[in-house]
FIKOLZA-1660 file (N, C-alpha, C; in steps of 0.1 Angstrom, whole numbers, plus 5000, padded with zeros to 4 digits):
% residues 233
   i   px   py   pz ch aa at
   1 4881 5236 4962  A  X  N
   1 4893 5243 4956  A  X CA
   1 4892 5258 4961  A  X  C
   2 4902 5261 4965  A  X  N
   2 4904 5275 4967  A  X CA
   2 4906 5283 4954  A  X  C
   3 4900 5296 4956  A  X  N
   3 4903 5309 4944  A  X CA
   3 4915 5314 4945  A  X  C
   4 4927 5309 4933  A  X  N
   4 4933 5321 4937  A  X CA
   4 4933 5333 4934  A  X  C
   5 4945 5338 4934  A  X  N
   5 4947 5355 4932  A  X CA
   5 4953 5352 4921  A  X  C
   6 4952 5362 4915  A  X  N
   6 4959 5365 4900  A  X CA
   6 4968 5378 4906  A  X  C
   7 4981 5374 4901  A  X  N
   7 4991 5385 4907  A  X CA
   7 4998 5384 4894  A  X  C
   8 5011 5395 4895  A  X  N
   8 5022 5397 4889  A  X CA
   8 5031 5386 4887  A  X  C
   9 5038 5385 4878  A  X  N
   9 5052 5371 4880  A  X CA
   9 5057 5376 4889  A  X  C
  10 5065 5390 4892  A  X  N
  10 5071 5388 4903  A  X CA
  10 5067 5384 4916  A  X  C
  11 5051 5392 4917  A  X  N
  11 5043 5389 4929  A  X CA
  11 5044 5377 4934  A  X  C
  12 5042 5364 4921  A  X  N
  12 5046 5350 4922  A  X CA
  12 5055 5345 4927  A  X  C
  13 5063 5350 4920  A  X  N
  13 5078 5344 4924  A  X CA
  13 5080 5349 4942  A  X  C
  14 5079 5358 4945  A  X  N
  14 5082 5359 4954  A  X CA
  14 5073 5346 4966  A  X  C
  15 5060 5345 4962  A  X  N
  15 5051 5340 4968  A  X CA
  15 5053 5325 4968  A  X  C
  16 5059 5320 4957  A  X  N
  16 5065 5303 4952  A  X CA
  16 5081 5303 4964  A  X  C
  17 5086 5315 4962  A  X  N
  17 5103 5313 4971  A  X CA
  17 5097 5312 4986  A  X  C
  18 5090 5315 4990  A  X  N
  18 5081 5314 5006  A  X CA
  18 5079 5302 5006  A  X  C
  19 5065 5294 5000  A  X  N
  19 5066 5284 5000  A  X CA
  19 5075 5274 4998  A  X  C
  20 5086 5277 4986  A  X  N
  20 5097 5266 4990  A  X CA
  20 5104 5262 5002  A  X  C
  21 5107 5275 5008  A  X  N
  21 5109 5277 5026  A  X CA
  21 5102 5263 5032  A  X  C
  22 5089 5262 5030  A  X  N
  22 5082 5250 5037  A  X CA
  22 5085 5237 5030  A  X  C
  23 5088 5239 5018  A  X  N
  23 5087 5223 5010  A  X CA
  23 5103 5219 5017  A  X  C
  24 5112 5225 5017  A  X  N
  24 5128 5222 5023  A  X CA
  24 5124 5216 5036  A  X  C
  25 5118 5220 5046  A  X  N
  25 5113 5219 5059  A  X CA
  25 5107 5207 5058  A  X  C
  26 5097 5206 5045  A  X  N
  26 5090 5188 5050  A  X CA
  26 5100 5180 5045  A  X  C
  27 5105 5183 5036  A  X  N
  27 5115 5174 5031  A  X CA
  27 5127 5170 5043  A  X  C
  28 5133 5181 5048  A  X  N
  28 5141 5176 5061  A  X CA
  28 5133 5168 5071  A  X  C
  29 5120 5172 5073  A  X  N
  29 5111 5163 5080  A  X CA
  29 5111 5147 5078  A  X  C
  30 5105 5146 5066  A  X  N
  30 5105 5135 5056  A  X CA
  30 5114 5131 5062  A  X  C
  31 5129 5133 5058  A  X  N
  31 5140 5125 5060  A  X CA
  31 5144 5117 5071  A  X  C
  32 5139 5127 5079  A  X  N
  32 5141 5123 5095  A  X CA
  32 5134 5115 5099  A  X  C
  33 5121 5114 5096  A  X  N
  33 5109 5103 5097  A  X CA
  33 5115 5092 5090  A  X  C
  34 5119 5090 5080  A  X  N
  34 5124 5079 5069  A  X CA
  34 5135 5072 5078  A  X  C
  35 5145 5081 5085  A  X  N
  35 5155 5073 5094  A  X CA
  35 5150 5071 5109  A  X  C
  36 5139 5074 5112  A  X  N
  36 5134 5069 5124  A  X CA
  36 5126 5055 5123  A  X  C
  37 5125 5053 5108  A  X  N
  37 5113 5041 5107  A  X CA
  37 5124 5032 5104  A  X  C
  38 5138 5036 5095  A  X  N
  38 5149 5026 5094  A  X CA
  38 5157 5020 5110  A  X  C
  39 5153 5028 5122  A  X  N
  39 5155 5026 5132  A  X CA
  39 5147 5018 5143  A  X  C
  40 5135 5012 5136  A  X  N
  40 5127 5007 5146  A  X CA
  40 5134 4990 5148  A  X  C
  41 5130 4988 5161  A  X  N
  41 5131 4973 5162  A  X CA
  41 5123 4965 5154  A  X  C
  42 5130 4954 5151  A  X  N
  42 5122 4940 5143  A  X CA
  42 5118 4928 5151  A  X  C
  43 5107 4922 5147  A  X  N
  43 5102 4909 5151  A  X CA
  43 5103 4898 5146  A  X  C
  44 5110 4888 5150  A  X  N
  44 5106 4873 5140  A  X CA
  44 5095 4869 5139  A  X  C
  45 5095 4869 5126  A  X  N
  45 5081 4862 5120  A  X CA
  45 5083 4843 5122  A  X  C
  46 5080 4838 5129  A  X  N
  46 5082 4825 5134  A  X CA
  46 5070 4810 5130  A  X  C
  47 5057 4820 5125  A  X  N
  47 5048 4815 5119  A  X CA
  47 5051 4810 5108  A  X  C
  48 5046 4796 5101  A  X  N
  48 5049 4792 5091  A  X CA
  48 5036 4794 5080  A  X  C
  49 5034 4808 5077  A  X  N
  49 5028 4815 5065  A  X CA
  49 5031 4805 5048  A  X  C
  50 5018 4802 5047  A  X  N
  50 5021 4795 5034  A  X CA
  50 5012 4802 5021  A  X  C
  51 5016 4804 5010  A  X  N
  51 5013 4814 4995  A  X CA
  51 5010 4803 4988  A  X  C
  52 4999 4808 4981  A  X  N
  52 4997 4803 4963  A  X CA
  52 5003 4809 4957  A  X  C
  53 5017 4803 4950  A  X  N
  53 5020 4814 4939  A  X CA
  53 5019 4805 4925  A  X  C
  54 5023 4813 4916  A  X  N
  54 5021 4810 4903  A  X CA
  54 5035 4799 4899  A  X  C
  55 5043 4797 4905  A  X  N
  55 5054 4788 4907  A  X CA
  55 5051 4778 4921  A  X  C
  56 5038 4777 4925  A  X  N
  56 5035 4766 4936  A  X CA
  56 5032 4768 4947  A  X  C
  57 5031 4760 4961  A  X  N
  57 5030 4769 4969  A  X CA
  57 5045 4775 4978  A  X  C
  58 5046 4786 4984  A  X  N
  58 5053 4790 4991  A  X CA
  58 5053 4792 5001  A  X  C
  59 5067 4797 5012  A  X  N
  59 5069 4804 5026  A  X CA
  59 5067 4815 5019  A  X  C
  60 5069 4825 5032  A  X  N
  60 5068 4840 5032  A  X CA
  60 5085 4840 5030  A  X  C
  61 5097 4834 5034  A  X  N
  61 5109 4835 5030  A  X CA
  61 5109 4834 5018  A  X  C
  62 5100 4822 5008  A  X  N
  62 5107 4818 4997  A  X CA
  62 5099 4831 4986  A  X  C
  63 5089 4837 4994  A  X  N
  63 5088 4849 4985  A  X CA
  63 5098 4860 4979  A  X  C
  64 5108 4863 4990  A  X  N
  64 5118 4875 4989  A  X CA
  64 5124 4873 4975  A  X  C
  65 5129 4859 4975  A  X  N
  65 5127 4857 4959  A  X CA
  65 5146 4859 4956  A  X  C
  66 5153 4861 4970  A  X  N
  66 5165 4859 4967  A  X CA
  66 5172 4872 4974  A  X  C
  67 5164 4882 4975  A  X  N
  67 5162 4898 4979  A  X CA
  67 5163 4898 4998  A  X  C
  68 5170 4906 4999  A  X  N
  68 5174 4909 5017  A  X CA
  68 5159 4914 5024  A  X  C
  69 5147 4923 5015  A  X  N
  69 5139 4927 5017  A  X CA
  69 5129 4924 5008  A  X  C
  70 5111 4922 5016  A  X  N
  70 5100 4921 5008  A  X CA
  70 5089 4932 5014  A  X  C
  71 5084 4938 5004  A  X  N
  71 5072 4950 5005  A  X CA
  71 5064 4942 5006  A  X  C
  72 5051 4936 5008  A  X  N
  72 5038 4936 5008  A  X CA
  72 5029 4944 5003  A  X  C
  73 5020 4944 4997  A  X  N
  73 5013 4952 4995  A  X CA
  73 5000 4944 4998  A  X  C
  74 4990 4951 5012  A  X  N
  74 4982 4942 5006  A  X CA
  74 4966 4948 5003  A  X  C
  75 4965 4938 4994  A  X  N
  75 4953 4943 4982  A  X CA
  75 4940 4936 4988  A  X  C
  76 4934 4944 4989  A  X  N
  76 4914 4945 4991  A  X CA
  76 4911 4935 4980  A  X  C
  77 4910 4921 4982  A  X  N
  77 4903 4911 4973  A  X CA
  77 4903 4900 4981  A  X  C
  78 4886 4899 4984  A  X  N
  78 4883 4889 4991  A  X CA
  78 4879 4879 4988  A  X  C
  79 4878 4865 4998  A  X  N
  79 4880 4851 4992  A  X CA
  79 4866 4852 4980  A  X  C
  80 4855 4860 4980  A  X  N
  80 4847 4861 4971  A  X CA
  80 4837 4869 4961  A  X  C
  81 4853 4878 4962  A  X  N
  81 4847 4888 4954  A  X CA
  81 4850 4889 4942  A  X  C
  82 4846 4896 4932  A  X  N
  82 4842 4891 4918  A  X CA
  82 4855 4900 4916  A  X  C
  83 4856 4910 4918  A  X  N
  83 4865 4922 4912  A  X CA
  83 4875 4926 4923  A  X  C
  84 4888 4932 4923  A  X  N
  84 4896 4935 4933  A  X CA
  84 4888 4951 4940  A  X  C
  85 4892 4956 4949  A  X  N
  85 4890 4966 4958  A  X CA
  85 4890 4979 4942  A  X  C
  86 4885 4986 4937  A  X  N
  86 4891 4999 4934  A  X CA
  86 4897 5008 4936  A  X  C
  87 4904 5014 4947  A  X  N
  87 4912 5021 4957  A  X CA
  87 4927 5011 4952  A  X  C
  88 4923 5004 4964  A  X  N
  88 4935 4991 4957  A  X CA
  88 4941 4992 4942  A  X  C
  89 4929 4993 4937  A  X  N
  89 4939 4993 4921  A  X CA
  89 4942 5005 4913  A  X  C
  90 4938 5014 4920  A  X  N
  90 4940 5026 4919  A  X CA
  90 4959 5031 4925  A  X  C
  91 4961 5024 4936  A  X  N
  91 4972 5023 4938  A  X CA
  91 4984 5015 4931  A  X  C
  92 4977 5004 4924  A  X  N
  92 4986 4993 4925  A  X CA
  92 4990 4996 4906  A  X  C
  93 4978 5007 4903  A  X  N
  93 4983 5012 4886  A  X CA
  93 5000 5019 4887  A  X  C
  94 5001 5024 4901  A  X  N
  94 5015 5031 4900  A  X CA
  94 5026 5017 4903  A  X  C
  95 5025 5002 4900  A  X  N
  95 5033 4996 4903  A  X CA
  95 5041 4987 4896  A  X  C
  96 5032 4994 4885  A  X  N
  96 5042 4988 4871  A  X CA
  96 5058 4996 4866  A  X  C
  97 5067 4988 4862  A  X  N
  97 5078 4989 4862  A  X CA
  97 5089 4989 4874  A  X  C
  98 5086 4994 4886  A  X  N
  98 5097 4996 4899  A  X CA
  98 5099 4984 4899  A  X  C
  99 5093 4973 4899  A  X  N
  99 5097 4962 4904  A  X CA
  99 5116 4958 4902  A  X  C
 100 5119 4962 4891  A  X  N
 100 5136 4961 4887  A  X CA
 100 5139 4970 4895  A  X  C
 101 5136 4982 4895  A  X  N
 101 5144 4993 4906  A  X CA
 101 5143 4993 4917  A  X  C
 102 5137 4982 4921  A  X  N
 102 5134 4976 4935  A  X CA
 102 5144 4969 4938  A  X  C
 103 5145 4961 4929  A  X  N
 103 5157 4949 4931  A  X CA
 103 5169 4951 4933  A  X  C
 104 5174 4964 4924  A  X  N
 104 5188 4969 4923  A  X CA
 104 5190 4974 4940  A  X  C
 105 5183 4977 4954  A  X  N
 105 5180 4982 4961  A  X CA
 105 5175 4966 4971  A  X  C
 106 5177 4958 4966  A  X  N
 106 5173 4942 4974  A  X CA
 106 5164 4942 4979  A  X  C
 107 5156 4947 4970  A  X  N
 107 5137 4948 4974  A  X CA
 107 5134 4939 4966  A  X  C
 108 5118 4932 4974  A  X  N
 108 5109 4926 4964  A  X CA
 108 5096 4932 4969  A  X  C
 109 5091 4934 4959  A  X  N
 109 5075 4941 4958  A  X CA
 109 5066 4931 4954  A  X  C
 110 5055 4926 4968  A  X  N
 110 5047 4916 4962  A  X CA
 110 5036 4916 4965  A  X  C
 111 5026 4918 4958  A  X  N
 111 5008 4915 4964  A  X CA
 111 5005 4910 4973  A  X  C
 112 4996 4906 4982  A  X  N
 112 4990 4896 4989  A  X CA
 112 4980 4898 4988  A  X  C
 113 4967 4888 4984  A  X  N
 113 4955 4890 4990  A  X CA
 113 4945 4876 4993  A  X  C
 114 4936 4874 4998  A  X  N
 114 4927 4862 5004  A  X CA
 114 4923 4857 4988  A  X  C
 115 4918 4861 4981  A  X  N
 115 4911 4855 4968  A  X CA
 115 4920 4847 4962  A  X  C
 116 4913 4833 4958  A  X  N
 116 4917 4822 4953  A  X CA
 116 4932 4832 4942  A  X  C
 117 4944 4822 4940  A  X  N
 117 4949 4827 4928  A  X CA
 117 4947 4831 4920  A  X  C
 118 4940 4818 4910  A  X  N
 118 4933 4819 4895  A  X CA
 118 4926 4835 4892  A  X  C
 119 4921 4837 4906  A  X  N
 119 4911 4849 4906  A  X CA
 119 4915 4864 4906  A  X  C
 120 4931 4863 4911  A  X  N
 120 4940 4874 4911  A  X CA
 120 4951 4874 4901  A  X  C
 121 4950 4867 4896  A  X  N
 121 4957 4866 4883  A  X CA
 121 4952 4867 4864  A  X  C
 122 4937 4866 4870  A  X  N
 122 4928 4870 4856  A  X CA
 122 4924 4883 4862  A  X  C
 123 4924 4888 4871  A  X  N
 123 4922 4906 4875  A  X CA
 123 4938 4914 4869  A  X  C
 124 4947 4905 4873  A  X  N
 124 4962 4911 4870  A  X CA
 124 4960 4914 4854  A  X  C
 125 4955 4906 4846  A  X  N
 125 4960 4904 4835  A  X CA
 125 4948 4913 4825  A  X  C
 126 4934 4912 4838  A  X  N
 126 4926 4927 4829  A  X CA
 126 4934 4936 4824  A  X  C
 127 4933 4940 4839  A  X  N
 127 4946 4957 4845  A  X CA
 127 4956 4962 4838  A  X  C
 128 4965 4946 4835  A  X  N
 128 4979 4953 4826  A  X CA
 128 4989 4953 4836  A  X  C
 129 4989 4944 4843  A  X  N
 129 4998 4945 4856  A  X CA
 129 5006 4932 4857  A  X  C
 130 5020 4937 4859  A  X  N
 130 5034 4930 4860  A  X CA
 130 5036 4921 4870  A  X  C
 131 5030 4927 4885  A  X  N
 131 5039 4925 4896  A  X CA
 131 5035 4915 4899  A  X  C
 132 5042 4908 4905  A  X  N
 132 5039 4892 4914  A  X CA
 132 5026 4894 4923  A  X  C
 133 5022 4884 4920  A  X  N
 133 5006 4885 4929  A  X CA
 133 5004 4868 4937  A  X  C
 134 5003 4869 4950  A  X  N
 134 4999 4855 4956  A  X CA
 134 4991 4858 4965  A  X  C
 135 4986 4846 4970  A  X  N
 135 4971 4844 4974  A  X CA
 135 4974 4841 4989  A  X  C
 136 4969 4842 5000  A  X  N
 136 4969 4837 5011  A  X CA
 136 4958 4829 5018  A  X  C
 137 4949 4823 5010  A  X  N
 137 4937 4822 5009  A  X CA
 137 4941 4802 5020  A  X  C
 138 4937 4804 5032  A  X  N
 138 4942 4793 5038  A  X CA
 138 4950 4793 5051  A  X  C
 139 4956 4811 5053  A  X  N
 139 4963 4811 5057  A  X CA
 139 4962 4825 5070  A  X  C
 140 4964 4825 5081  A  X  N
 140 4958 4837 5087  A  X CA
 140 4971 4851 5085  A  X  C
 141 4976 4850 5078  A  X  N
 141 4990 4858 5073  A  X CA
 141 4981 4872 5074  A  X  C
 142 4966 4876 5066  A  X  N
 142 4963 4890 5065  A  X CA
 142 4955 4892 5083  A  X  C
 143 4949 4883 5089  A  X  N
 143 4945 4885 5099  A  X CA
 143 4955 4889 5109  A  X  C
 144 4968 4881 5108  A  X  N
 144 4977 4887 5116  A  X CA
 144 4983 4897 5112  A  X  C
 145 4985 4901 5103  A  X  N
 145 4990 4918 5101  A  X CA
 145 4979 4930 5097  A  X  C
 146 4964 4923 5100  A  X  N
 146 4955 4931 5107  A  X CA
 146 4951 4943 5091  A  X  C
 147 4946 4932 5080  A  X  N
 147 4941 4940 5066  A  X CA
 147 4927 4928 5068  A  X  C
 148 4926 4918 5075  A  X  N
 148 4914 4913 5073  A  X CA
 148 4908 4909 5083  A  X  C
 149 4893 4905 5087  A  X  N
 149 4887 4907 5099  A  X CA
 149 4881 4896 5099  A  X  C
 150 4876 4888 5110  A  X  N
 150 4870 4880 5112  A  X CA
 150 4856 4891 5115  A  X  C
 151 4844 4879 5111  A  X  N
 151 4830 4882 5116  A  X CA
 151 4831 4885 5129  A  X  C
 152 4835 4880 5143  A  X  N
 152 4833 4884 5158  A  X CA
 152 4838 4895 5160  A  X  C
 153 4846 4901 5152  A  X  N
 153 4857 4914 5153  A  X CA
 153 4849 4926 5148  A  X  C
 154 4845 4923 5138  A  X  N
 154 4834 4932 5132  A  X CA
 154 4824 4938 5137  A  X  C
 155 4814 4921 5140  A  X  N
 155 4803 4929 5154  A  X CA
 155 4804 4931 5167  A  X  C
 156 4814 4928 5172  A  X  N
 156 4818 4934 5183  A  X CA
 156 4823 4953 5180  A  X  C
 157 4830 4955 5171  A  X  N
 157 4837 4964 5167  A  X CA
 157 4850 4966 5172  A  X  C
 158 4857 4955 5179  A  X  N
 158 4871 4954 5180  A  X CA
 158 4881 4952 5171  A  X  C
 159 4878 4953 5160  A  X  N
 159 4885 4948 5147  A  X CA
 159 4901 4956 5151  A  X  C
 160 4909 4953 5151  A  X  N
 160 4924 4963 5152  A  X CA
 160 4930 4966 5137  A  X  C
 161 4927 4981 5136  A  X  N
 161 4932 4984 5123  A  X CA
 161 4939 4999 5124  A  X  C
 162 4954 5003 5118  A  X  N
 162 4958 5013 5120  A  X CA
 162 4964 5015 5136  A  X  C
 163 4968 4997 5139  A  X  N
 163 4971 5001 5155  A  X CA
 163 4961 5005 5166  A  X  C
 164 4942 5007 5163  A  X  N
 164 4934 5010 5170  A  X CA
 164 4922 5000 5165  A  X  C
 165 4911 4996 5176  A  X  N
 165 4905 4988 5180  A  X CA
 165 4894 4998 5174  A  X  C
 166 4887 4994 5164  A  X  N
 166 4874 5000 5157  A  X CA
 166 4867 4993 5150  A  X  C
 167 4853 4998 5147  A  X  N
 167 4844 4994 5139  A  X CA
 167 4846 4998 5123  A  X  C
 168 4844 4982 5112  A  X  N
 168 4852 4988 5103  A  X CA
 168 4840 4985 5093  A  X  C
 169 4838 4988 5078  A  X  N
 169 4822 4984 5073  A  X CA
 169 4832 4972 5065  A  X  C
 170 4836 4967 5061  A  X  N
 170 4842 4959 5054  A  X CA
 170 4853 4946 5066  A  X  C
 171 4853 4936 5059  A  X  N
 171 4861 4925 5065  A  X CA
 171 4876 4926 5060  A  X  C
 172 4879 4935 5046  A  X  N
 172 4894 4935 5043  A  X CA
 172 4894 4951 5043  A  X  C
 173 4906 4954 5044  A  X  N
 173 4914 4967 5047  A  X CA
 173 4928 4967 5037  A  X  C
 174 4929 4978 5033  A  X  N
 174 4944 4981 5024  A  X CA
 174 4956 4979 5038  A  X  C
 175 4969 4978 5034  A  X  N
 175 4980 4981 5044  A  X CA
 175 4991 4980 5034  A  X  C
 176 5001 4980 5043  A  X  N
 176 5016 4974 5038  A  X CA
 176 5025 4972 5047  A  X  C
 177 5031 4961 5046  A  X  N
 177 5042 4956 5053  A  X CA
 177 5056 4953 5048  A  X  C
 178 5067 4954 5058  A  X  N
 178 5079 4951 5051  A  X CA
 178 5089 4942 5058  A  X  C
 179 5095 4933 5054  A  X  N
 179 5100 4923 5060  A  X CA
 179 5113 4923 5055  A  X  C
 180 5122 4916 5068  A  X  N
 180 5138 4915 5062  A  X CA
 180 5143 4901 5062  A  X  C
 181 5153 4897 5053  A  X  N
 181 5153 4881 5054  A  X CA
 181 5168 4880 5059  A  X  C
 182 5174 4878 5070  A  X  N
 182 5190 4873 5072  A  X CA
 182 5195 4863 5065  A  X  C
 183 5205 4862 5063  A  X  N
 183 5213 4847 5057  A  X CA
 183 5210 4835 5057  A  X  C
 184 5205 4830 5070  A  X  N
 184 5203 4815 5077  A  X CA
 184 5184 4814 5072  A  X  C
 185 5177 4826 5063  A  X  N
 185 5167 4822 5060  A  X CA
 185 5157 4834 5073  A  X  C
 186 5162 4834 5083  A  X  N
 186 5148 4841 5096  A  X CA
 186 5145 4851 5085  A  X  C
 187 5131 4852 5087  A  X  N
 187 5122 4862 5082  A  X CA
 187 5119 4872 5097  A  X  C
 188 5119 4888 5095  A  X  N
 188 5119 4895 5109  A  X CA
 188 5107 4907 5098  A  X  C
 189 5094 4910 5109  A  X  N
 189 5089 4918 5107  A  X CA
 189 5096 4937 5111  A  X  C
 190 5094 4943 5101  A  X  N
 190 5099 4955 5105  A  X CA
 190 5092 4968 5106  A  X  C
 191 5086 4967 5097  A  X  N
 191 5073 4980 5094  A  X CA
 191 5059 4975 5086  A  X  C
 192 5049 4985 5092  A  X  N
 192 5042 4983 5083  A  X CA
 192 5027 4994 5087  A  X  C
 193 5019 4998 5072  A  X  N
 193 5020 5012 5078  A  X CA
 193 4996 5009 5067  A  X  C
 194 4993 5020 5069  A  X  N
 194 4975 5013 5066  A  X CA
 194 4972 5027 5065  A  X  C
 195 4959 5028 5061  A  X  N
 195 4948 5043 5055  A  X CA
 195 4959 5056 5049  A  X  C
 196 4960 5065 5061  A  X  N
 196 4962 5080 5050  A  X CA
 196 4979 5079 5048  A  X  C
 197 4987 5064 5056  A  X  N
 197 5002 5059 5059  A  X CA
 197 5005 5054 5043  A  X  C
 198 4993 5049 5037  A  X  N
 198 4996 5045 5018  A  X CA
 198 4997 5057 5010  A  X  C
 199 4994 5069 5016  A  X  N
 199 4993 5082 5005  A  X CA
 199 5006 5083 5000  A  X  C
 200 5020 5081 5006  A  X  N
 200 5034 5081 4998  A  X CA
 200 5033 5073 4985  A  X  C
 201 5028 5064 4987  A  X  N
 201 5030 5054 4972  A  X CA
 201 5022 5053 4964  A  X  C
 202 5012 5063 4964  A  X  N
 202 4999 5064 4951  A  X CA
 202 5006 5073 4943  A  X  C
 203 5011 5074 4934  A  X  N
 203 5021 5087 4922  A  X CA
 203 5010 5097 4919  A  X  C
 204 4995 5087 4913  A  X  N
 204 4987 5099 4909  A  X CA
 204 4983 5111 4920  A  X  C
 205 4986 5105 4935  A  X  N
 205 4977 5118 4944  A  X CA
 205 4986 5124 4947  A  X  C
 206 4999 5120 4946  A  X  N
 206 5011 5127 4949  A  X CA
 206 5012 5141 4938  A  X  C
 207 5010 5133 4923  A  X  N
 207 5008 5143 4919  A  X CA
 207 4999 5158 4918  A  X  C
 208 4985 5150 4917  A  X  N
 208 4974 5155 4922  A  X CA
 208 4975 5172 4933  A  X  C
 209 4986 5165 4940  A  X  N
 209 4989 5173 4952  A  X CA
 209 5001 5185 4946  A  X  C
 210 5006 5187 4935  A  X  N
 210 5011 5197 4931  A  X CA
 210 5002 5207 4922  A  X  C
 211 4988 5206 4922  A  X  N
 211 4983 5209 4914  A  X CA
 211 4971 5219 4919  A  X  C
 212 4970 5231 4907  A  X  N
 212 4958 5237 4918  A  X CA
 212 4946 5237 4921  A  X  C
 213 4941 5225 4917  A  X  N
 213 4928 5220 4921  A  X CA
 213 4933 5209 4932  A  X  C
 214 4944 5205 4935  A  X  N
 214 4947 5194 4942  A  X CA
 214 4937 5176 4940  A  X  C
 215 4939 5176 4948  A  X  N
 215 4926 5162 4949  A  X CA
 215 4916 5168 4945  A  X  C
 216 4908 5178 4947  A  X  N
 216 4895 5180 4949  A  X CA
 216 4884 5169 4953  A  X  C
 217 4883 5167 4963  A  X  N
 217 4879 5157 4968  A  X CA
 217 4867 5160 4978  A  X  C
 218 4863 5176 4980  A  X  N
 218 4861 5181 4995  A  X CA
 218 4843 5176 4992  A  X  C
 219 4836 5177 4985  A  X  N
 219 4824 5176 4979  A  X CA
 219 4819 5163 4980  A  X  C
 220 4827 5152 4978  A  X  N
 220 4824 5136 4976  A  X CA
 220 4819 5134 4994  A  X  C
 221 4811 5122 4989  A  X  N
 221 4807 5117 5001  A  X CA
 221 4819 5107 5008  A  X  C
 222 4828 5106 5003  A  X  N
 222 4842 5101 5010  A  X CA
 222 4848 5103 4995  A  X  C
 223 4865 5104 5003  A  X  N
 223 4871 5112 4997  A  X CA
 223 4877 5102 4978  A  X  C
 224 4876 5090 4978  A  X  N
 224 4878 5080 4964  A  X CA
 224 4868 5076 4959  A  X  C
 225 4852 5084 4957  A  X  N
 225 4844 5079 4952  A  X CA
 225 4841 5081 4941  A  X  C
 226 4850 5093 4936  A  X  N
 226 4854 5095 4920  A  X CA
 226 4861 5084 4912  A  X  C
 227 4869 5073 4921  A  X  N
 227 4875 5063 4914  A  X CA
 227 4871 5054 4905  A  X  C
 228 4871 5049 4897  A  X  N
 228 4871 5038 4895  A  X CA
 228 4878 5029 4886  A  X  C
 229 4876 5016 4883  A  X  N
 229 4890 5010 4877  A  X CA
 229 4889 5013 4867  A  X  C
 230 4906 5017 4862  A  X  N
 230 4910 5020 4849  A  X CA
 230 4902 5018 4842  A  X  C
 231 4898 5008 4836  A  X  N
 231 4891 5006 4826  A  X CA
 231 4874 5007 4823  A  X  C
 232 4875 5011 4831  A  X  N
 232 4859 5021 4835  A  X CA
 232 4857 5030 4833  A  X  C
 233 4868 5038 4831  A  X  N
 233 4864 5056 4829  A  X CA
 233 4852 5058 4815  A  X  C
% end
């Protein structure tokens, strides 16, 4: 954390009207970025992706759920691990309630991860969490959108993650993807974004980040090791 200076209100004020100068500027930024990503080309998703959901099994179509659009989110819970990712659920606490203000907007907001159902659905229901959760556990759906890794990928260090070819210490990785569904059913990949690309949708660092300790994070031996799940503090 930086020291600040203790000044005057006015000295303040003037020193806050400066910096708004910059916050207008990312924000125009922002926007422009937001309509460059609404501009990208799409891909058909042509693979037939199949879900455990809690209504049976599914396509990746019959996930949208009726919605023009589906979020992904996908969550660090591997075929055998006891507990989901921390980080992961550190995110996924900001995703109670939007789900309706998603919809009004022809969004659907939905988990994915490799761990049996049963096993992501007794984690959901620790947590206190709403959102639809299915399993892909069967299915190479996280492999091809590059949140989970095969063993040869690993020890080679070719694993592709963030669009680059690296050594990763773990076999699952956070990301998000977003899909659009046309009329006749095609599912088209359109975006999808992994590491410091998730910082827009965590509320708490967002907030964190108006604040004058910020994150404070500079001291940790990586930057989320203060985390842990909710119900651990």
């Amino acid at each position: 954390m930086t020291t600040a200076t203790t000044v005057s209100r006015d000295e303040w004020l003037k020193a806050r009207i400066a910096l708004l100068e910059q916050e207008k500027a990312f924000t125009r930024e922002r926007d422009a970025l937001a309509a460059a990503r609404r501009e990208l080309p799409r891909v058909r998703v042509d693979k037939d992706y199949r879900f455990d959901t809690e209504q049976g099994e599914r396509s990746l179509a019959d996930l949208f759920d009726g919605c023009g659009q589906l979020v992904v989110y996908h969550f660090m819970y591997g075929p055998d691990w006891e507990v989901g990712c921390k980080s992961c659920s550190y995110w996924a606490d900001g995703f109670n309630g939007i789900g309706e203000h998603l919809r009004q907007r022809d969004t659907r907001l939905v988990a994915v991860s490799r761990a049996p159902l049963a096993t992501l659905t007794a984690f959901r229901d620790r947590m206190g969490w709403r959102f639809p959760w299915v399993s892909s556990a069967g299915s190479d759906f996280n492999f091809d959108f590059h949140v989970s890794f095969r063993k040869e990928e690993l020890d080679a260090g070719t694993a592709q993650y963030n669009y680059r070819k690296k050594a990763l210490p773990s076999d699952e990785a956070p990301g998000i993807s977003c899909f659009s569904c046309d009329a006749d059913g095609s599912v088209y990949h359109t975006y999808s974004a992994y590491s410091r690309g998730l910082d827009i949708i965590n509320a708490a660092y967002n907030i964190l980040d108006m604040t004058a300790k910020g994150r404070d994070e500079d001291g940790l031996t990586y930057p989320m090791e203060w985390v842990k799940l909710r119900d651990l503090y």
